[in-house]
C-alpha atoms as one frame of an Amber mdcrd trajectory, in Angstrom:
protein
  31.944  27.002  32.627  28.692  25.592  34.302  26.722  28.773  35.743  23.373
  29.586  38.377  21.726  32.029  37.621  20.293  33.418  40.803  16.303  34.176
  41.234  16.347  35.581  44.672  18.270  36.152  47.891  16.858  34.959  50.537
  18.692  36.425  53.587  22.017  37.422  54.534  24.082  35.396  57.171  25.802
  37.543  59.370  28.595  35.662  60.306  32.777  35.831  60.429  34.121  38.520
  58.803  32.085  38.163  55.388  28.294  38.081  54.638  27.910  35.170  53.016
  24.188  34.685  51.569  21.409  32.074  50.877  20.668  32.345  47.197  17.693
  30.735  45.177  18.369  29.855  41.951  16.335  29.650  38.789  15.404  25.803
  39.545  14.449  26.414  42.926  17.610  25.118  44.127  19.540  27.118  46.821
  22.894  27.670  47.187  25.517  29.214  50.372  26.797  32.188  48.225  29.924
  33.712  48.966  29.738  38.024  47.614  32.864  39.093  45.642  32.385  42.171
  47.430  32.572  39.930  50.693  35.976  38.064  50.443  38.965  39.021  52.471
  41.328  39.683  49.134  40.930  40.404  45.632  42.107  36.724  44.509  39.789
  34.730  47.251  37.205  33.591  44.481  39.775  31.791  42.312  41.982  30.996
  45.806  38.862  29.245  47.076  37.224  27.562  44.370  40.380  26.285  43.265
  41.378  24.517  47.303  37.570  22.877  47.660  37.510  21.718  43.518  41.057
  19.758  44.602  39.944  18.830  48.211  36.726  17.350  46.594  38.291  15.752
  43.712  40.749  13.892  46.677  37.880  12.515  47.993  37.978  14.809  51.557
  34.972  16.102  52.521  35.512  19.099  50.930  31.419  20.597  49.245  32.281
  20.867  45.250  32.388  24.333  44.341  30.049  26.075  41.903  29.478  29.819
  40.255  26.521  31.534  40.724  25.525  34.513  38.221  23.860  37.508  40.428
  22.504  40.569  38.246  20.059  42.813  38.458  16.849  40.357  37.864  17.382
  38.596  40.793  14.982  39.420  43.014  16.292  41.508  46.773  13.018  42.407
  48.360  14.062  40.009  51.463  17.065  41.781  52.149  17.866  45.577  53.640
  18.651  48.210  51.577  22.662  47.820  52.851  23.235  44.686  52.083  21.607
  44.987  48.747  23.888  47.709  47.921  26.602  45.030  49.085  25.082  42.709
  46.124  25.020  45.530  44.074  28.534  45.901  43.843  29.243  42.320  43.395
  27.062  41.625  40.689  28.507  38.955  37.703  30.066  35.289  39.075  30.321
  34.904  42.489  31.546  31.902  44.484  28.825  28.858  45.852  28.370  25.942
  47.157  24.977  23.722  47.825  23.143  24.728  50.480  22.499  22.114  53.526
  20.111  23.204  55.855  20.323  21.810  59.253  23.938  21.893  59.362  26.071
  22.750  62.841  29.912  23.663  64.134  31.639  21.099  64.762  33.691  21.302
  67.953  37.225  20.815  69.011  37.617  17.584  71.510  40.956  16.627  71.512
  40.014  13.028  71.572  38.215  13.145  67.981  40.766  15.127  66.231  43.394
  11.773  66.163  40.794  10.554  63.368  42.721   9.937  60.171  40.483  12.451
  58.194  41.865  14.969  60.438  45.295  13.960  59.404  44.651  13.969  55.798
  42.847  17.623  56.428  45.895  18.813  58.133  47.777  17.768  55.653  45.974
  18.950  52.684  45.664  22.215  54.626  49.773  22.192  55.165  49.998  21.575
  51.051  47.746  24.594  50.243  48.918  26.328  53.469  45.445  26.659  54.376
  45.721  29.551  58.323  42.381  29.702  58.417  41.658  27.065  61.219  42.436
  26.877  64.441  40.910  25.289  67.800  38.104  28.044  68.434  37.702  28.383
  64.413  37.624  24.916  62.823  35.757  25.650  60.230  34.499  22.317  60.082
  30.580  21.570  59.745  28.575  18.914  60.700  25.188  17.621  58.546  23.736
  14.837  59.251  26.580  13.973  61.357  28.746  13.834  58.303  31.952  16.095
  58.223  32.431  19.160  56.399  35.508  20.763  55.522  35.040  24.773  54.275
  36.352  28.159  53.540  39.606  27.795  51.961  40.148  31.893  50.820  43.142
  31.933  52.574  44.990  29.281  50.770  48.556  30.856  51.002  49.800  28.857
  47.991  47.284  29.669  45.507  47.604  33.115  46.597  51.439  32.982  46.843
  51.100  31.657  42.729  49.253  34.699  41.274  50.828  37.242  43.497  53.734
  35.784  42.613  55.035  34.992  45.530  56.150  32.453  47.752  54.510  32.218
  51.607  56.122  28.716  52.487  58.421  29.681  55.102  56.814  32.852  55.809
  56.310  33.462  59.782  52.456  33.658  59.581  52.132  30.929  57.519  54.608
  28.815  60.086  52.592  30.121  63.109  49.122  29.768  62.077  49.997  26.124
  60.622  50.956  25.887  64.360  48.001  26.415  65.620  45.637  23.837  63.102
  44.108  21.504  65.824  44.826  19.023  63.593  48.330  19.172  63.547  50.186
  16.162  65.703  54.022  16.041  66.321  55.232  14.059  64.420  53.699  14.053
  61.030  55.045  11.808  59.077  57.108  12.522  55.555  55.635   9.185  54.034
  52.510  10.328  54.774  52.813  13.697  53.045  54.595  12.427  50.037  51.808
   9.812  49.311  49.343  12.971  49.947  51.711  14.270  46.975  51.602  11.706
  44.713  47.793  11.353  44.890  47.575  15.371  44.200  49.421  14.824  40.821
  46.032  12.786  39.740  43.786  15.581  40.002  42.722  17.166  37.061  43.799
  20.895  38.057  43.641  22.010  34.091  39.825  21.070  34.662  39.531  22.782
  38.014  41.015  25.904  36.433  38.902  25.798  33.350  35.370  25.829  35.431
  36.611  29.692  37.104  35.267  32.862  35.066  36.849  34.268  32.531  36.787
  37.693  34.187  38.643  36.438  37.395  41.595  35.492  35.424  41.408  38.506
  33.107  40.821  41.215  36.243  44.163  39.409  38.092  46.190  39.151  34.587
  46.488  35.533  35.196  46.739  32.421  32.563  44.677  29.646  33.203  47.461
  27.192  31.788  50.193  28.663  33.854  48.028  28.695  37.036  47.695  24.797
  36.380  51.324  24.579  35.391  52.454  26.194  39.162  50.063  24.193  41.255
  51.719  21.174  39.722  54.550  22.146  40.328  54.156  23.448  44.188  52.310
  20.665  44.841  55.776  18.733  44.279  57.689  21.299  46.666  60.253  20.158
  49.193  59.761  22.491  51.072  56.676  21.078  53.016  59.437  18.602  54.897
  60.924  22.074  55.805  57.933  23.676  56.976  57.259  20.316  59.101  60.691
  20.309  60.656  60.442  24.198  61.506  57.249  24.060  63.466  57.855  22.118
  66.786  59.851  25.297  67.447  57.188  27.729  66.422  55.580  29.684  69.179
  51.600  29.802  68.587  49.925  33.059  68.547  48.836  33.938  71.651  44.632
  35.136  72.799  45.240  38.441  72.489  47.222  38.742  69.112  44.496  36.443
  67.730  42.024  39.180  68.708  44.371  41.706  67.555  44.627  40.117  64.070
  40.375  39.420  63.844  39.877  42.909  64.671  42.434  44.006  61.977  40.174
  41.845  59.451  36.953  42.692  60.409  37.676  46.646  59.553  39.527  45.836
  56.743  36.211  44.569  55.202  33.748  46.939  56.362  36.431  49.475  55.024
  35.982  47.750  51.588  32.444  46.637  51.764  30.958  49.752  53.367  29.353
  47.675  55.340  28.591  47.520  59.186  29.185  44.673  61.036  28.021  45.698
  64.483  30.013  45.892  67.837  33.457  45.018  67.734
């Protein structure tokens, strides 16, 4: 497992529900650092790093994923005493990714979002049932006017795999697909299936090798086995299911969107301890 060790933080970004952080390593390199403390479930780490390694390796533009080491030498005199308490607590690996400086949202226009990245995005995101993007949340960037593709936590079928559990046809998972502004009626089953057959070249045994040790070991999960189910999902049926299902699905409407934000952003300041301001 290739590891940064981090020198110093060098602020906090107080954004979404998480406070992701700008992190200096020990070669003067920084890095977008995503807390363990920070993430919206216990799994998101292995959920995350797992979606961008596989989106990368496609070829999308999907920013590799790397582990950075935080411990007690790195040095927090840039940050308040809260959220160095926050670091505190996740010190040991924590999620990262290059840092781009310069970098800016990329907005919805219903007249880009025919582009055939989009399509391959929507349909990676339908193969990892990826909710987290919608129209006002794209989470898509923009650096140096080249596309960027992040924040894949909420994969529901990595998280479906080591909860044991399968969220294909689940009514969130249906409605929030719903709602990816990438998603065209109709989308075609050739297209998916080739998106299938170029999935079973990816490495995944790799992928899975690169997390920590003591993600694995602190979810009771088996590297090999975690490979061996991806495969095997990856292959599912049921996407053609899920694709047949959701010109019927009803999106979620403005206010249970707000509703279900709200929900999230006390969930983590329950967990984190942390305060993120006016709600």
């Amino acid at each position: 497992m290739k590891t940064n060790t981090a020198k110093r933080i060098i602020k906090v970004l107080r954004t979404g529900s998480s406070l992701p952080l700008v992190v200096e390593n020990k070669g003067g390199i920084k890095y977008f650092v995503k807390l363990n403390r920070g993430m919206s479930n216990p799994y998101a780490g292995i959920t995350e790093y797992t979606a961008s390694g596989i989106g990368n390796e496609l070829g999308l533009p999907v920013t590799k994923p790397e582990i950075m080491l935080i411990d007690k030498t790195a040095d927090m005199s840039l940050i308040d005493q809260e959220v160095r308490d926050m670091v505190k607590k996740s010190f040991g690996y924590n999620l990262a990714f290059p840092y781009l400086e310069n970098i800016t949202d990329w907005k919805f226009k219903e007249k880009n979002s025919h582009d055939p990245v989009f399509n391959d995005l929507f349909i990676f995101d339908l193969i990892l049932l990826n909710i987290d993007r919608t129209k006002s949340n794209s989470n898509i960037l923009l650096s140096e006017n080249k596309l960027i593709s992040f924040d894949y936590e909420i994969s529901m079928l990595v998280l479906g795999i080591v909860q044991r559990k399968d969220f294909h046809l689940s009514d969130l998972v249906l409605k929030q697909l719903k709602q990816n502004p990438f998603y065209y009626e109709p989308i075609k089953e050739d297209s998916v299936r080739s998106f299938q057959e170029k999935m079973k070249n990816i490495d995944i045994r790799k992928i899975i090798s690169e997390l920590p040790v003591e993600w694995l070991s602190q979810n009771k999960l088996d590297a090999l086995k975690l490979s061996d189910d991806l495969y095997s999902s990856f292959k599912s049926e049921l996407y053609f299911e899920i694709l047949e299902r959701l010109p019927a699905i009803k999106e979620e409407s403005n206010e249970e969107r707000k509703k279900r934000l709200l929900n999230n952003k006390i969930k983590f300041e329950k967990t984190s301890g942390l305060n993120l301001g006016k709600r």
